[in-house]
N, C-alpha and C positions, 0 to 999 in steps of 0.2 A: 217717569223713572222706573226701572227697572229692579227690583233683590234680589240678589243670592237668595239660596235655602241657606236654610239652619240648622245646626244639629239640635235633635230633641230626645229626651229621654225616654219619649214611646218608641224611636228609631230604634232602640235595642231589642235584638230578637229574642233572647234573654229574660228580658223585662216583660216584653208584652208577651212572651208565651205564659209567664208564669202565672200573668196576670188574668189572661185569658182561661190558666186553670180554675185559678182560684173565684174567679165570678164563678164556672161553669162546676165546682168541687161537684154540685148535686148529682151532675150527670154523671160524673165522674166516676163516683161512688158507688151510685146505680151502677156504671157499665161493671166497674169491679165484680159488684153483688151478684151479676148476673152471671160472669167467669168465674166465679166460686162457686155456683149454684151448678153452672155445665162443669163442673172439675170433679165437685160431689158427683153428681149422678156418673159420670165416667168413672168414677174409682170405684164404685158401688158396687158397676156393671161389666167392669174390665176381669176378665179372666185371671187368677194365680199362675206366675209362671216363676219356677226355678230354675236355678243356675247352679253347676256341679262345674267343675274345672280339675283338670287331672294337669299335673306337671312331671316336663321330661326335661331332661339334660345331655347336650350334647359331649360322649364322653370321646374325646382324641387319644384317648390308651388304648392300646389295643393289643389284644392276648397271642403271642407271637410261640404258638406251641412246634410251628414247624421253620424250618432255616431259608432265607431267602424273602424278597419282597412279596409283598401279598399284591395279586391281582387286582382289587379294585382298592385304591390310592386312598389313606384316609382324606376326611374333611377338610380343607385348609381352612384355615382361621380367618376367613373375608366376611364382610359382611352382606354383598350380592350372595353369598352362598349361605348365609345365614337366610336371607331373604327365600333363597329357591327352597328350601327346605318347607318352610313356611307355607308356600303357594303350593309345595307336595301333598303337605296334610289339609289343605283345605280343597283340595281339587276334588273333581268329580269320581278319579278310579278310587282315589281315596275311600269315598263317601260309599262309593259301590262295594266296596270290600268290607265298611263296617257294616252296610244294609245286611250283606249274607252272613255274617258273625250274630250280630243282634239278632236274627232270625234264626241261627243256630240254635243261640241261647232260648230265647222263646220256646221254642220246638222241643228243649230239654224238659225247663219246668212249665211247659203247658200252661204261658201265656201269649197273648198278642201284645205286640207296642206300637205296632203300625207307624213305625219310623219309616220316611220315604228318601230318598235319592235329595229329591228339591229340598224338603223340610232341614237336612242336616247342613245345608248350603245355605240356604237361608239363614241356622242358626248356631252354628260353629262357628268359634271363632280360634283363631291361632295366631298369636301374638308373643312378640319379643320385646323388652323394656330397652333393648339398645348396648347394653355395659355387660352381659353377657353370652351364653350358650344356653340359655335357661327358656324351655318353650311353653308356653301356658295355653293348653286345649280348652275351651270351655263350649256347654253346652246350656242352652234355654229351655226350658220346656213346661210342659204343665205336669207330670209327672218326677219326683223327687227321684223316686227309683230308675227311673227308663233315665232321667238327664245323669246320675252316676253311670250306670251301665254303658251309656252312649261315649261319655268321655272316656272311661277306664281303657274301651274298647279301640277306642282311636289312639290311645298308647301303644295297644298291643301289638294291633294291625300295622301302625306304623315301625314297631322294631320288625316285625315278622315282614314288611316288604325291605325293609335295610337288611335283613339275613339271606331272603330267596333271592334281592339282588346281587348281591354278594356269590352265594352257591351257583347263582343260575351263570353268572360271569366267569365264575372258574370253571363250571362244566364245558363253557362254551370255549376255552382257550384251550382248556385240556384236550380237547374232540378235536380243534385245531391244529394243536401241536404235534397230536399223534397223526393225522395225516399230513402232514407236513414232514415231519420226520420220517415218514416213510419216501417220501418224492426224493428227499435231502440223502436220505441211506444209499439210495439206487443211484443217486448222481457223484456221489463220493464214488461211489465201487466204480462205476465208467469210468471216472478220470482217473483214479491210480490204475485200473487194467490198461488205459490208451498209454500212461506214461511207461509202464512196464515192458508193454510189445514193442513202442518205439524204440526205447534202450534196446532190448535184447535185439531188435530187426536193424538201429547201426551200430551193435558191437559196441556199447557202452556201458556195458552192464557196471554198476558200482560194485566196493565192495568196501567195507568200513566209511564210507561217505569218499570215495571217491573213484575211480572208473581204472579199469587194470590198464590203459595203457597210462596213465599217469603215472600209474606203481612201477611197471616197467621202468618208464624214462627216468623214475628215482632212483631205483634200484641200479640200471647205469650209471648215472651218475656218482655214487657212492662207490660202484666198483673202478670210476674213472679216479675217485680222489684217492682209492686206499693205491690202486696200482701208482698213480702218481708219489703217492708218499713211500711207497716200498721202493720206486725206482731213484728216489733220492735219496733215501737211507743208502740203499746200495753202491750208490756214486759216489757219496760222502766215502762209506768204508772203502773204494778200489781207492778212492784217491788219498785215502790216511794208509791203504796201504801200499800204494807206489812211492810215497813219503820214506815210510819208516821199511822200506820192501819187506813189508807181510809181517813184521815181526810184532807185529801190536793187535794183527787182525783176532777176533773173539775165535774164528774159524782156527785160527793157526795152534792160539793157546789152549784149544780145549781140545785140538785133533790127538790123540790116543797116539799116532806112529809117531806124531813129530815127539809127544811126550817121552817114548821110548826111546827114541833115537838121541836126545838131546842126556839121558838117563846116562844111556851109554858111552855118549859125549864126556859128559861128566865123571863117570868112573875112569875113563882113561885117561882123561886129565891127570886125575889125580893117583892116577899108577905114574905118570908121566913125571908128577909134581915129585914123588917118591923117589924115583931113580934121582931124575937129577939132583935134589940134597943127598943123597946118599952117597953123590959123589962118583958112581961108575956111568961115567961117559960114556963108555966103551962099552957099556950093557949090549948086547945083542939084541934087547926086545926096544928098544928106543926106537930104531924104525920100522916096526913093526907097527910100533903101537903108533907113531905119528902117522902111518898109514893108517891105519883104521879112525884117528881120529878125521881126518882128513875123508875120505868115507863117509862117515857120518854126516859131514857136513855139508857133501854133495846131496846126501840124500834127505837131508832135514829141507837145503832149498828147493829141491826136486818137489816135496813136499808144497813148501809154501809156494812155488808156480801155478802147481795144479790146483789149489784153494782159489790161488789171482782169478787164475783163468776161470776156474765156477763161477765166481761174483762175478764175471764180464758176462756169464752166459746167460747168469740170472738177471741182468740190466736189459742185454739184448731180449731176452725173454717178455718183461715187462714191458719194454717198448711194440714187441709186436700186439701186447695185450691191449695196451690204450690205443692202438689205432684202429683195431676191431670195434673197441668198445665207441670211438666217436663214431665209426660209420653206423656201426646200430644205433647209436645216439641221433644223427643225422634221418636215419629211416625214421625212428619214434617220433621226430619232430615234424617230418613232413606228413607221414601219416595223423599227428595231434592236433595241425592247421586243417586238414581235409575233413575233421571228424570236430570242429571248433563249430559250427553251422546247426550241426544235430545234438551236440551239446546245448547250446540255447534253447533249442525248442526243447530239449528234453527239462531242462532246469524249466523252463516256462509250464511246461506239463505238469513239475513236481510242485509247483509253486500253487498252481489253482488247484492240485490234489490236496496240498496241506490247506488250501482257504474253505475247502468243503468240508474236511474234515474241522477246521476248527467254528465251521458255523454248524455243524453235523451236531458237536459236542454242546457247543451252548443252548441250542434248541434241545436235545437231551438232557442237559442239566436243566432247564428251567420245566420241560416235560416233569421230571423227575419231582423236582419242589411243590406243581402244580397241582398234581395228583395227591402228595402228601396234603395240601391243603382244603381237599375234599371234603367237607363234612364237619367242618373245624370253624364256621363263618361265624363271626361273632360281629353283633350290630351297634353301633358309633353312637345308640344312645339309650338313655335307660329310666325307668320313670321311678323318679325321687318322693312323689306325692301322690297316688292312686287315691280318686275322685269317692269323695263319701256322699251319698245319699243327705241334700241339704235341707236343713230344719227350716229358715226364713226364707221367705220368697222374694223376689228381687222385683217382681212388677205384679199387680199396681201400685207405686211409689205415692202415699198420701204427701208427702210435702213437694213431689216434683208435680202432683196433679194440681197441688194449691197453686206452685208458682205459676204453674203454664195457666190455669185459671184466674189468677191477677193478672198476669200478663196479657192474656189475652183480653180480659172485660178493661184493665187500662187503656190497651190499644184503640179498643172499641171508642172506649169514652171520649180518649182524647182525639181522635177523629170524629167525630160527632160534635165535640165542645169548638176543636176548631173549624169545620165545616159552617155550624150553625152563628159561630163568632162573623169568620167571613161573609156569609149571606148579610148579617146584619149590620158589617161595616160598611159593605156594598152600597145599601140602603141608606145607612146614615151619611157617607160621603156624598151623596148625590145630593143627599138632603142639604148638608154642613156646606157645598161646594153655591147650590143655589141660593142659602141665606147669605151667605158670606160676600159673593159678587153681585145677585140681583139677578143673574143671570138665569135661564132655565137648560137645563141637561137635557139635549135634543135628544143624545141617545147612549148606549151603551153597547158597547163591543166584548163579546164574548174573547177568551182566548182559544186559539185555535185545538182544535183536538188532532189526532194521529191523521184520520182521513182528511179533513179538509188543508193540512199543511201539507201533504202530497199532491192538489192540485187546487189551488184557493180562486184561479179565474173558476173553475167549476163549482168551486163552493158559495161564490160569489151570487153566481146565476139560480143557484137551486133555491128552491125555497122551503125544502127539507131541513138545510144546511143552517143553524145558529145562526151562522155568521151571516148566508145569505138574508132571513130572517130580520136580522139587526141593520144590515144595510140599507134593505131596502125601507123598513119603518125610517133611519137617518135621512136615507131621499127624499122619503115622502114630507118630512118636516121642512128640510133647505126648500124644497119647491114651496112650499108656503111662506116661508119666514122672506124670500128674497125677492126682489124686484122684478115686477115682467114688463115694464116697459123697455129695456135694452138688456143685453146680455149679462147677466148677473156673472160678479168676479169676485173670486172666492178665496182668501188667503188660507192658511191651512200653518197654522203655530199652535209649540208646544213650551213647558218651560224649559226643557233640556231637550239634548240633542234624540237619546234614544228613548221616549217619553211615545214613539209610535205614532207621529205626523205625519212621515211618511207612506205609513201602511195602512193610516187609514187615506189619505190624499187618494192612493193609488186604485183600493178597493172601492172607493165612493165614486169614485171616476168608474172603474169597470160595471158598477151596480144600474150608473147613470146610462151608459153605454146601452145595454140590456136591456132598459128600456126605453129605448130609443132615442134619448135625448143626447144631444151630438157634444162630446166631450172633448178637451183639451187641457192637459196637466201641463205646468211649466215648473221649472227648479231652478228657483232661485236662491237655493244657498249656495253660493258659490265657495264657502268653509270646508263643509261636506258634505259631497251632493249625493244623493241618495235614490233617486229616482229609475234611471236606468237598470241599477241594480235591482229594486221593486218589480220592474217589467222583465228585467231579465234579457236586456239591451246592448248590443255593441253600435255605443252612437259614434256617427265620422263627423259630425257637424251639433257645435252646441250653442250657448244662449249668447254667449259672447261673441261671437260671428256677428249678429245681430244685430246687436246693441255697438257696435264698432263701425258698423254700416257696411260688413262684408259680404253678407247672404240676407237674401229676406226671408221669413216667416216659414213661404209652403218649401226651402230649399232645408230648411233647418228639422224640418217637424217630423217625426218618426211616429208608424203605427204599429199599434202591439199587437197580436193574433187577437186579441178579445176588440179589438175594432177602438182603440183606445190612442189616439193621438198625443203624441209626446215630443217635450222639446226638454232637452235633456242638458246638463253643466258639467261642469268641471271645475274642478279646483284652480283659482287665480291667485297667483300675485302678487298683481295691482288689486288697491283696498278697493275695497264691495263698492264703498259708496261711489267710486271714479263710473259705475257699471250698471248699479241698480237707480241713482240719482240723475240719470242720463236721461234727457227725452227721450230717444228713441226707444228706450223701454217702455216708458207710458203710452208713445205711437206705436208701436207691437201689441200692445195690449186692444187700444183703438181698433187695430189693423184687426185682430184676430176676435174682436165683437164681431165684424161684420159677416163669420165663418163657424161658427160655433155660439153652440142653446147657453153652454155654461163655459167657463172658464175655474180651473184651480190650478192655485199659486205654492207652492211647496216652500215654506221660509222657511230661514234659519230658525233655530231657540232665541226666546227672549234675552236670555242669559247672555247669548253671545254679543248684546250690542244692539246699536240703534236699527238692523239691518231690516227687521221686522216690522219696524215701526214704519219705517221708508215703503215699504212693499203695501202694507195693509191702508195707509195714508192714500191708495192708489186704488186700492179694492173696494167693493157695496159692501163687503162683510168680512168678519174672522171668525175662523172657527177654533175654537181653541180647544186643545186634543189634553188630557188629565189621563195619567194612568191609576190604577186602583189606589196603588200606596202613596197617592200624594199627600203633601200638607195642604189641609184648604186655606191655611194663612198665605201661605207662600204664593198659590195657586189667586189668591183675593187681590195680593199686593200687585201680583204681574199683570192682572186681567184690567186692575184700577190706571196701571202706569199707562198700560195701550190708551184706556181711554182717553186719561189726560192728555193725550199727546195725538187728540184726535181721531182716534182709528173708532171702529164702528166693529164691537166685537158682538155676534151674533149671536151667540150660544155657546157652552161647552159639551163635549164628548169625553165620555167615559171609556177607556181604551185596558181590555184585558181584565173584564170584570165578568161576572157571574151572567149571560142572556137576561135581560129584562126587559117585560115589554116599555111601552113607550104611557101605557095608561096605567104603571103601576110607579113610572116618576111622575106623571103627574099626579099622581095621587100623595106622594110625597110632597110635590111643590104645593101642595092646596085648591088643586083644579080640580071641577068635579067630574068625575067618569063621564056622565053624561054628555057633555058635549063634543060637537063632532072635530074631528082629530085637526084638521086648518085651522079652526077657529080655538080651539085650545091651544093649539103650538103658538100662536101669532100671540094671546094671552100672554103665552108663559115668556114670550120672548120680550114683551115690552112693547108691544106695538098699539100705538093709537087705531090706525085703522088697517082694514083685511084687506088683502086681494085674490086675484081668483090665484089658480096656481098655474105654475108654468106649460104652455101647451107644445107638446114636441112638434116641431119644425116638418111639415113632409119634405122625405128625399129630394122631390125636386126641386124644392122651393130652396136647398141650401145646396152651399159649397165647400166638398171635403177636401182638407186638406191631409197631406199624409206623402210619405214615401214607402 
């Protein structure tokens, strides 16, 4: 019967690490004492170095003495430009510009500081906390006085490149604009001289913004409306005075003769009106005077005729005025259409004359501002805190040297506690695993290191190689422990699936290859096969073919570059046991004795089922695979269940443990060094009587099989 594992309270990494200190406090201790020891003598022998820090502040006000925008734009309020600022002051020109200031200064009071270019790059730092414009210079050094001087200096030099940028940028727009306004002046003058010759060469000259034949054609027109209205005034009066015949006319009332004549009218009226009340009829001057009244009145209409007739002359007058005035009206229009052509280009001339002139101007006004801004550059930051000469030094730090010296002798320690724990659990599992089953630990498998998991057949072969080392002592023991009268068959079980059966199955087969003894791996966990993958395989044909009675043995069998014969599974199904319980697997097996020195079997895990038990029930041996951190209970119960149930388990392997040789487990199992390595191994394995060991087959005396 088979166990689960258990959970255990040494399982916890927790637990046993702690545990693991606590045996090991001595070393512990020690490694500490020794990182205190190296922290002292480093803080003893470590240089004084200070730290001076000058603070600036970015100020966005800015002193606006002349009218108009200033040339270079202030700061915007971002934080990438907060950032660029930052990477200005720590840059290289930077650094070159305090190196010649700091060497000014020296040169004044007749000292050296031997600040360098690299040195301030190295040890300047410039830094912003994030929430403002507030920029913190600092400097390191062994010098109190040089580290103030250096920072003070990077304030200064830093406003003084924000003013010369500033100056140098308005001299250079200034020098721009003024040649530029010179090209702009000369191209304004062309385009009003061309618009000017044109007018004057088609007789368009303006005059108040508009061209004298327009004035003409207006000026007509106004003399067409007043003659038009004088000739209807005129018509109006002939015709109120054919009405009332002239007697209402303004002409008639105000003419001087008619007044006299109507004067005189009137007096003899009324000499007339007198005779007749008076009663003499007979008067003599009665027809006298009706004659002259009579007279009169000839000649007052005589009068208002020749009034009539003026007003007729003054209409016909008028009338020949307006038909003059349409025909010049008539010419001014046909000549205003002909001259309508040179009109446009000429507005088009005035139009690009006024666009030069109004870019003429702006470029002159902004000249103008330009130049007032001269001299006047004021820099966007200013230092709030100038760097004093610091009293405490900042390194060597006696408690940062303590930590980093616990720190380090802990590290030390507890790599050393757990190293030397490892080594000894190593040792004691092999030991715990051999009393516990009865069994002997044939061998131990290193884990792989960097180079041999980049090419493990090569590491397999070498005997430089741990692993190869470890493998081939594991051959050397199987050839002893196993039967040479037929071909020895080798099952290959772990208690769990990733427990490394597989890996080592694949490499004891490549170690056996190498030395010549003709090999053949088979995989029979058809749960999760894992073989192919090991060799690095694309199988077309697997173990189920076979066992089905599809293909036989050499149709099925794959060779791997390391000369390694393999017969590869897949995942079924139908239950294992329909497949593994089959004769024709135990006739494969028969069949592939008579073709190969060894045979291994690749089984599932214990855990999984009877599958192993079936497989190994069929095999001369089992090899049982244990990796470092097993339980050896767990590991005792599983090894007991196989045998109950018949199987013949050969030894255990130690898989992902520390290289060990093979005469320092048996020095653990109780065997004495002394005797020679067959006859110890067969000892440890339980064996009543020795054999010799397996002898490799020559070439021609076998038959390979393989695709």
């Amino acid at each position: 019967m088979i166990w689960p594992g258990q959970t255990r309270a040494e399982d916890n990494l927790a637990y046993a690490l702690i545990s693991v200190l606590w045996k090991r406090r001595a070393l512990l201790m020690a490694g500490i004492a020794a990182g205190l020891s190296v922290a002292l003598l480093g803080y003893l022998s470590a240089p004084s170095r200070y730290r001076a820090e000058t603070v600036l502040a970015l100020d966005l006000r800015k002193l606006q003495a002349a009218p108009g925008d200033a040339v270079v734009s202030a700061l915007p309020q971002e934080s990438p430009v907060l950032r660029t600022e930052l990477d200005i002051i720590g840059s290289r020109m930077m650094a070159e510009r305090v190196v010649e200031q700091v060497k000014a200064t020296d040169a004044t009071k007749g000292r050296t500081s031997g600040i360098t270019v690299d040195d301030l790059l190295t040890n300047v730092r410039a830094v912003n906390d994030g929430r403002s414009y507030t920029i913190y210079v600092s400097y390191t050094g062994s010098d109190p006085e040089v580290a103030a001087l250096v920072t003070n200096t990077y304030g200064s030099a830093y406003i003084d490149y924000q003013i010369g940028l500033q100056t140098s940028a308005t001299r250079r727009v200034s020098d721009w604009l003024g040649g530029r306004l010179a090209t702009l002046r000369q191209t304004l003058e062309d385009s009003e001289r061309t618009a000017t010759a044109f007018r004057e060469k088609s007789g368009i000259v303006k005059s108040n913004g508009t061209t004298l034949l327009a004035q003409q054609i207006a000026g007509i027109n106004n003399e067409m409306a007043a003659s038009r209205a004088r000739e209807a005034g005129l018509k109006a009066r002939l015709s109120t005075a054919q009405d009332a015949s002239g007697a209402t006319l303004s002409e008639v009332l105000n003419s001087a003769t008619i007044q006299a004549l109507r004067a005189e009218e009137a007096r003899l009226n009324r000499a007339l009106t007198q005779i007749s009340e008076s009663g003499a009829t007979k008067n003599p001057q009665l027809p006298q005077i009706r004659s002259q009244i009579s007279t009169l009145r000839s000649q007052i209409d005589t009068e208002v005729q020749q009034i009539v007739a003026s007003l007729r002359n003054e209409i016909d007058v008028a009338e020949r005025q307006q038909v003059g005035l349409q025909a010049s009206l008539q010419q001014m229009q046909t000549d205003m259409s002909k001259a309508t052509q040179a009109i446009v280009q000429a507005d088009q001339l005035d139009r690009e004359a006024s666009a030069n002139r109004a870019i003429y101007e702006s470029y002159l006004t902004r000249y103008k501002q330009t130049i007032e801004q001269d001299g006047i550059a004021t820099a966007e930051a200013r230092i709030i805190s100038p760097a004093m000469p610091p009293q405490k030094r900042v390194s060597p730090n006696l408690m940062a040297w303590i930590l980093a010296g616990m720190l380090l002798g802990g590290t030390v320690g507890v790599g050393l506690a757990l190293l030397l724990e490892l080594r000894r659990r190593s040792k004691a599992l092999a030991q715990r695993l051999s009393e516990k089953t009865g069994l002997a630990v044939f061998g131990q498998l290193p884990a792989l290191n960097a180079l041999e998991s980049r090419d493990i057949a090569q590491a397999v072969r070498s005997s430089a190689s741990p692993m190869g080392r470890a493998l081939a002592d594991l051959q050397a023991v199987l050839r002893l422990a196993l039967p040479v009268q037929h071909t020895p068959v080798l099952a290959v079980a772990s208690l769990r699936d990733h427990d490394g059966k597989t890996f080592v199955a694949a490499n004891l087969a490549r170690s056996l290859t190498a030395a010549g003894v003709s090999t053949v791996v088979i995989d029979a966990n058809l749960r999760s096969p894992g073989v192919a993958e090991a060799f690095g395989l694309r199988p077309k044909h697997y173990i189920d073919e076979i066992v089905s009675g599809k293909s036989d043995p050499r149709a099925v069998t794959q060779r791997d570059v390391s000369g390694v014969d393999v017969i590869c599974a897949r995942a079924s199904a139908a239950p294992t046991e329909f497949l593994l319980g089959d004769a024709r697997f135990e006739g494969m097996i028969d069949d592939l004795r008579q073709h190969y020195q060894v045979i291994l079997i690749d089984t599932p895990s214990v855990t999984d089922g009877m599958d192993a038990v079936r497989i190994a029930t069929l095999c001369d041996g089992l090899m049982f695979v244990v990796t470092a951190g097993a339980d050896p209970d767990e590991v005792s119960k599983a090894v007991h269940g196989l045998q109950s149930s018949g199987c013949t388990v050969t030894g255990l392997v130690l898989n992902g443990t520390s290289s060990h040789s093979l005469g320092r487990s048996r020095k653990q199992a109780g065997i004495p060094a002394q005797m020679p390595d067959w006859l110890t191994t067969a000892v440890a394995a339980g064996k009543s009587s020795v054999t010799k060991p397996i002898v490799p087959v020559p070439p021609t005396a076998r038959t390979d099989v393989g695709s």
